[in-house]
C-alpha positions in Angstrom: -3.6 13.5 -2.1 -0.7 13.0 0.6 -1.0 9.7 2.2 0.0 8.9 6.2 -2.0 11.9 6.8 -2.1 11.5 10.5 1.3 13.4 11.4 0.9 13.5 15.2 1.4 9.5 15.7 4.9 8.7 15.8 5.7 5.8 13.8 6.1 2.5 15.9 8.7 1.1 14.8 11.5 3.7 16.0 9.0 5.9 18.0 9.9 9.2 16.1 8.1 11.4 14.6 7.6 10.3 10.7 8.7 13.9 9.4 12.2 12.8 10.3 12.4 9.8 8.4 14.6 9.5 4.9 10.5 9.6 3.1 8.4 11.4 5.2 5.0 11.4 3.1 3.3 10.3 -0.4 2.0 12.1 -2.7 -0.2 11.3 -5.9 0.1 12.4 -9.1 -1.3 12.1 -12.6 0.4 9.5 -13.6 -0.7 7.5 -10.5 -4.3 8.2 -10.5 -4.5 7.2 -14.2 -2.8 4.1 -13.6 -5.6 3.6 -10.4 -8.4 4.2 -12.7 -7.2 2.2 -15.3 -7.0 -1.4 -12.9 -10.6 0.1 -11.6 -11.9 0.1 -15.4 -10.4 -3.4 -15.8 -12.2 -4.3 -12.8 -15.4 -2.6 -13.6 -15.3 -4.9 -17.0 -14.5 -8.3 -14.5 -17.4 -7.4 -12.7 -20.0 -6.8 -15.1 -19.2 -10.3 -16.9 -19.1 -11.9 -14.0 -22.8 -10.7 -13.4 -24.1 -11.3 -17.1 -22.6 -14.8 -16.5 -24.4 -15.6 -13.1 -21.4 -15.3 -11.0 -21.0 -12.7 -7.6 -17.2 -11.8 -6.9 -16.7 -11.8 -3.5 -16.3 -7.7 -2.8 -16.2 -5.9 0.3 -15.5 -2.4 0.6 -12.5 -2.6 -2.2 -9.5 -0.2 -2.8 -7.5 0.0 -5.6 -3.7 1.7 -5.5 -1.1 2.0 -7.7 2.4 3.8 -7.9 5.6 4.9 -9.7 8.5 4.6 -7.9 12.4 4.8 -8.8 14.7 2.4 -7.0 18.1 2.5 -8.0 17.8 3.7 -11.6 14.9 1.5 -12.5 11.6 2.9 -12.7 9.0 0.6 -10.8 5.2 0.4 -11.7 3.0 -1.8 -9.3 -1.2 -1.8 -9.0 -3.0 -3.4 -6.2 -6.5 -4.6 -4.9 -7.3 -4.8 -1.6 -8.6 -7.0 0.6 -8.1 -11.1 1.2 -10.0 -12.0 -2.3 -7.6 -9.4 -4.3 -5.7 -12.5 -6.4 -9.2 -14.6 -7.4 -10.7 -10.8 -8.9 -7.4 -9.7 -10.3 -6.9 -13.5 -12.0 -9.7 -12.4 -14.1 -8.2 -9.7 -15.7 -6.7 -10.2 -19.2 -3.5 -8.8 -20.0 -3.1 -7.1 -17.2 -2.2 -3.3 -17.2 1.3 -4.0 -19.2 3.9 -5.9 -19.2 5.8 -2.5 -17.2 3.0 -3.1 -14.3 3.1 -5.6 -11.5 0.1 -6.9 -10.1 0.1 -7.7 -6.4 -3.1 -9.4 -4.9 -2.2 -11.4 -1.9 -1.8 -10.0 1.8 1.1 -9.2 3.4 2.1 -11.9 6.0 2.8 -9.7 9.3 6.1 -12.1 8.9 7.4 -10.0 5.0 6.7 -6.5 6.3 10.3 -4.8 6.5 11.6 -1.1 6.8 13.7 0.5 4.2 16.8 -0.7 6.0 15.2 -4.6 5.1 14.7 -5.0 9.2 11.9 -7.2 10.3 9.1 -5.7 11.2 7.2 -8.9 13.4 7.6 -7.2 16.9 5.8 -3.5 16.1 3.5 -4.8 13.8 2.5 -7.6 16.2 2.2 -4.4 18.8 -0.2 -2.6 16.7 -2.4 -5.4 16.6 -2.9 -6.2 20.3 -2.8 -5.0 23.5 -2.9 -1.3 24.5 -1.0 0.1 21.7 -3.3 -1.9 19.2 -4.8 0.5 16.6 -7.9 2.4 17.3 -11.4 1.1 15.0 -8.9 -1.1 12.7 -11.3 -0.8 9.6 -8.9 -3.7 7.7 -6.3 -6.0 9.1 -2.8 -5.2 9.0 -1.6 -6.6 5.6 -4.9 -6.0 3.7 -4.9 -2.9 2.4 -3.5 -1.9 -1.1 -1.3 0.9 0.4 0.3 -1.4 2.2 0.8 -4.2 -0.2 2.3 -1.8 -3.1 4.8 0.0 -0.8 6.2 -3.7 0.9 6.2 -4.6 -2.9 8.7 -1.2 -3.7 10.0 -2.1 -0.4 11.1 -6.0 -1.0 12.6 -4.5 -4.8 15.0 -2.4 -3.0 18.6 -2.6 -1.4 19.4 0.6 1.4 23.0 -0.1 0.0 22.5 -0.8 -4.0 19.1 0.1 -5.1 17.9 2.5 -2.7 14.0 4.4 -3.0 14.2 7.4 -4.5 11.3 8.4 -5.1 7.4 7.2 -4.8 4.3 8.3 -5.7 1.3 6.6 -5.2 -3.2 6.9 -5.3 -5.7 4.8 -3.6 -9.2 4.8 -5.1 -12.4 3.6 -4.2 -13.9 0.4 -6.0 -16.5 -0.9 -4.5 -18.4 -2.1 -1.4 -20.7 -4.7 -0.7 -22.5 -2.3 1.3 -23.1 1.4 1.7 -20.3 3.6 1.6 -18.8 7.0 2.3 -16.7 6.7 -0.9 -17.7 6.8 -4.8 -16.6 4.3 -7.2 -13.1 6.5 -8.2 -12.7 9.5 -5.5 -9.6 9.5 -4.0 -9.3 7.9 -0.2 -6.8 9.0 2.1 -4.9 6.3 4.6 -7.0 4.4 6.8 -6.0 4.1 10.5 -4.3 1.2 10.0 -2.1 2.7 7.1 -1.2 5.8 9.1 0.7 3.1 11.4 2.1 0.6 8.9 3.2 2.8 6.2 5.5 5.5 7.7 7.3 1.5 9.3 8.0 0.6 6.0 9.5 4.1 5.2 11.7 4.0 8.1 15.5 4.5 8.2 16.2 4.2 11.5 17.5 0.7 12.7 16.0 -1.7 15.4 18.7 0.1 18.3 16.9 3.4 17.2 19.6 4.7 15.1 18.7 7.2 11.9 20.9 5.4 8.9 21.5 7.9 6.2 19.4 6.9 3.5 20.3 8.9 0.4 17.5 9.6 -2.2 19.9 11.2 -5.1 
């Protein structure tokens, strides 16, 4: 599964097309999808204790993501829930996935989203969510998704000059939903609409004057 499957927007922040930018696209792999299912599991066990114990989590239409990224010459694991109520479910989760694996629950403040050159990102992303470049049937807020809070995780462990992304790959399953859905508990989703616009900003390289920075990945 490649994610920011929508290659005919260019990305907002510098306006280009996404293919020229230092990561263009992500890609899952074994190892990510295994790590997906594995947090889904965990959550599968949450919610069926929670049930024989009288409780209801509060679920909406849930994605889970994980990936394996190298920055500088660490590797990086990091799992994620989406949605607003990510951190209550994932506090209920013993142990974790391993002491190698970061959880990451909460939201992304429109404030902490950055490129890969570390430059804000307040103005586009405040673009995207109003007026007449404001994204088109937003199914989740801007910050929400768990595409979006794994890659401003990789994103916030890395320097463009010291510990530069080299590599990601990452999966996004489905969970669950409070309601019907078009996805099965564990098929593999592609980005949403609002992903297609947020990601490829947090993989950018080019700087806020609209200049490409050389952003090795060797």
């Amino acid at each position: 599964m490649n994610y920011v499957n929508k290659r005919d927007i260019p990305c907002p922040h510098c306006n280009k097309n996404i293919d020229t930018h230092a990561i263009p696209i992500i890609s899952s792999d074994t190892a990510t999808e295994q790590l997906a299912k594995k947090l889904q599991e965990k959550l599968d066990g949450v919610y069926v204790t929670a049930l024989s114990k009288g409780y209801v989590l509060p679920v909406g239409a849930t994605m889970v993501g994980a990936a394996i990224a190298t920055i500088g010459s660490k590797v990086v694991k990091v799992a994620a829930l989406s949605g607003a109520n990510a951190n209550l479910i994932l506090s209920f989760i013993q142990g974790g996935l391993g002491n190698d694996v970061k959880l990451v629950g909460d939201n992304v403040a429109p404030a902490n989203f950055k490129t890969l050159l570390l430059d804000s990102l307040s103005t586009p992303i405040a673009a995207i969510t109003t007026g007449m470049a404001a994204i088109p049937d937003p199914k989740y807020p801007v910050g929400s998704c768990a595409g979006q809070k794994i890659i401003q995780y990789l994103v916030s462990q890395s320097n463009p000059t010291t510990a530069r992304i080299k590599k990601i790959n990452m999966a996004e399953i489905f969970w669950k939903s409070g309601g019907k859905s078009a996805w099965s508990t564990g098929q593999l989703v592609e980005s949403c609409n609002t992903c297609n616009r947020v990601l490829p900003m947090l993989l950018c390289n080019y700087n806020n004057d609209g200049e490409k920075v050389p952003y090795n990945l060797s």
